[in-house]
N, C-alpha and C positions, 0 to 999 in steps of 0.2 A: 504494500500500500504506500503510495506517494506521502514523505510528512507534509505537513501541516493541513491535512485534509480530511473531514468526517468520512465515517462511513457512505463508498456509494450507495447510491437509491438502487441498484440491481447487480444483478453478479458482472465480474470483469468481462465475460464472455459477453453478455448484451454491451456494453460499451465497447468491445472492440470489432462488435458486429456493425454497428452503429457508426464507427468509425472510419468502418472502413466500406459504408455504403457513401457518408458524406464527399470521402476521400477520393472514390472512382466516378461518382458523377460530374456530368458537364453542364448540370441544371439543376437550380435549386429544388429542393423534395420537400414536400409537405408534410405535417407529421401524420395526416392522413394515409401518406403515401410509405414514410417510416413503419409506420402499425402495421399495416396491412406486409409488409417485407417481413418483420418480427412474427410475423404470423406462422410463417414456415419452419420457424423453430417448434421443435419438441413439445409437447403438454409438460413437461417439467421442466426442461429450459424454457420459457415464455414466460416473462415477467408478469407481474399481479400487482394491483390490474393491468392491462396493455390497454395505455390507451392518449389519447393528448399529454396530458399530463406529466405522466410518466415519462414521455419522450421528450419534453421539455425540460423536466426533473435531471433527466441523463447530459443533455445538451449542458444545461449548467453547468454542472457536475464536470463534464470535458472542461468547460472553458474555465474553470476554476484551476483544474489538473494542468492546464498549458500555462495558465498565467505563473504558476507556481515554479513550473521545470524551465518557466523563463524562455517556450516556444514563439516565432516568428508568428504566428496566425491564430484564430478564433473559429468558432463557428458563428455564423452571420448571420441574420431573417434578412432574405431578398427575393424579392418579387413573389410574398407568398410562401415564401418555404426557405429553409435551412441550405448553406451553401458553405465550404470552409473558403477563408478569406483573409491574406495578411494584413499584420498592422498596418496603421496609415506610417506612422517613420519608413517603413520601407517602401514607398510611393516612388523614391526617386529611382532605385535601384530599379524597379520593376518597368521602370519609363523608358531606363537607358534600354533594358532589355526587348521592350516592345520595341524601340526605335531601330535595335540592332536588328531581330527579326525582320522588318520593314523593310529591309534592304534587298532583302535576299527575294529573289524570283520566284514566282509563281509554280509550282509542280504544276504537270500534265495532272493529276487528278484533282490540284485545287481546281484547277479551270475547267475540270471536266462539271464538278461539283457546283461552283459560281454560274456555270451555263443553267445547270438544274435546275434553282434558284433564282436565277435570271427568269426562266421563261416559263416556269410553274409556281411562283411566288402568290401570296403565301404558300409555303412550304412546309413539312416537316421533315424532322430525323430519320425517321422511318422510312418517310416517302423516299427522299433523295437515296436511302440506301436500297431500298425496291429496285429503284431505277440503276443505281451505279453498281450493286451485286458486292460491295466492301463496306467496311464500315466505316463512317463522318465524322466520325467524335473529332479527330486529330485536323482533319481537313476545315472544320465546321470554327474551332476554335482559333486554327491558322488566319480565316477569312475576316475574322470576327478581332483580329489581333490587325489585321490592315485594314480594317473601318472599313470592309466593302459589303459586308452581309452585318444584320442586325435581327434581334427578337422582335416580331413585332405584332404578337400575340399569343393567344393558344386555340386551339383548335377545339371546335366543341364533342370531337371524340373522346370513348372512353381514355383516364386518367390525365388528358387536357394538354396533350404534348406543346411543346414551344413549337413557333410558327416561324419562320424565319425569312427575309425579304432583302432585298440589296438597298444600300445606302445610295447617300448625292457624292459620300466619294467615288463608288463605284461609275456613276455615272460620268465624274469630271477623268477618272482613273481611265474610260474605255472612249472618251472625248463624246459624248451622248448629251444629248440636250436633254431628252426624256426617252422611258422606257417603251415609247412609240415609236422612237429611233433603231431599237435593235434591230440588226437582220433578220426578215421572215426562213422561216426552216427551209422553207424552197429554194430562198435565195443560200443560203447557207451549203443546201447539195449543189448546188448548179455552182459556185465556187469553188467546192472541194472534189467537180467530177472535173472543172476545168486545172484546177491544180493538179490532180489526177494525169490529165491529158498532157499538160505539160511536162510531168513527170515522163512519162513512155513518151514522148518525143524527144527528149534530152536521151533515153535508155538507149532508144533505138539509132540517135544521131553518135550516140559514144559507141555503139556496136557497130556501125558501119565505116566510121573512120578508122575503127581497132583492124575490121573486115579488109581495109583498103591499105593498112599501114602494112598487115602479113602478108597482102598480096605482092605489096610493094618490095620486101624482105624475099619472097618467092621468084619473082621476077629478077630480081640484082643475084641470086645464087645461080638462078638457072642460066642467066650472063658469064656470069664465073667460071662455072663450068665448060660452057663450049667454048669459053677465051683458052683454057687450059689444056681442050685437047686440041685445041689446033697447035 
């Protein structure tokens, strides 16, 4: 037991179950949504009662535990629900960090992701993973660390997932006056059959000069030869 702290409100195991629901999510969780995960524990691991409460009770109880071991972070209410979240002293540190990721270019799946996003907005998690076949958490948060995608609600499906939507950076980011601007999907194939085309015109123009250069190598030996027997 950590000193200078009373007895937890439940055994260590709920707190570091708890813990480590807060720690792997990319959206705040509601204690609705806590409970109901707690739920899957055991009839004798399942704290008593399981319920708001309790799971508030617990959440204290962490942030009590961190302030004491002298931890960088808290647990946090945002938007709704519980999210872990560092101090503010360390705002600047986290600035330089966003600024530095900022630099770095866009992956083939951030962009495949931000198109999703783009052109089915509002979105969710789930969906854009439907569509892309991997999972967003990493891409979602990358996008969302270069202000080009934002939350910009929940969806009235079960459990109320985040919705998510591109920003006015994205649009100063892609030079778009608005998102009436984007390319139509049509126009988008007929681009990428012409880049296509281009491509096999360049394949086929480097195959027939290679075609013309060994002719040319065939020609200057078979010269060689009849210079030699005569």
């Amino acid at each position: 037991m950590t000193p200078d702290l009373p007895p937890p409100p439940v055994s260590r195991q709920i707190l570091d179950v708890l813990e480590a629901l807060l720690f792997a999510t990319d959206e705040p969780l509601s204690t609705g949504q806590l409970t109901e995960l707690l739920e899957y524990l055991s009839e004798q691991d399942r704290p008593r009662p399981l319920n708001a409460d309790t799971i508030l009770s617990c959440i204290a109880y962490m942030n009590r535990e961190y302030e004491v071991q002298g931890r960088t972070f808290r647990i946090k209410p945002i938007a709704g629900g519980y999210q872990f979240a560092t101090l503010p002293e360390f705002g600047i540190w986290l600035g330089r960090l966003v600024r530095e990721r900022s630099k770095r270019k866009l992956s083939v799946s951030a962009l495949e992701s931000l198109a999703v996003i783009a052109y089915k907005q509002p979105v969710t998690k789930p969906e854009i993973e439907a569509i892309r076949g991997v999972n967003a958490d990493y891409v979602l948060r990358t996008l969302m660390e270069r202000n080009l995608v934002t939350i910009v609600g929940r969806a009235s499906t079960p459990g109320r997932p985040l919705l998510y939507g591109t920003t006015r950076e994205f649009l100063k980011h892609f030079g778009l006056n608005d998102l009436a601007d984007l390319p139509k999907p049509r126009e988008i194939d007929e681009l990428m059959a012409e880049a296509e085309y281009e491509v096999e015109k360049r394949m086929l123009r480097e195959l027939e000069e290679k075609r013309e250069a060994e002719e040319g190598k065939d020609e200057a030996s078979g010269l060689h030869l009849v210079d030699g027997d005569e």
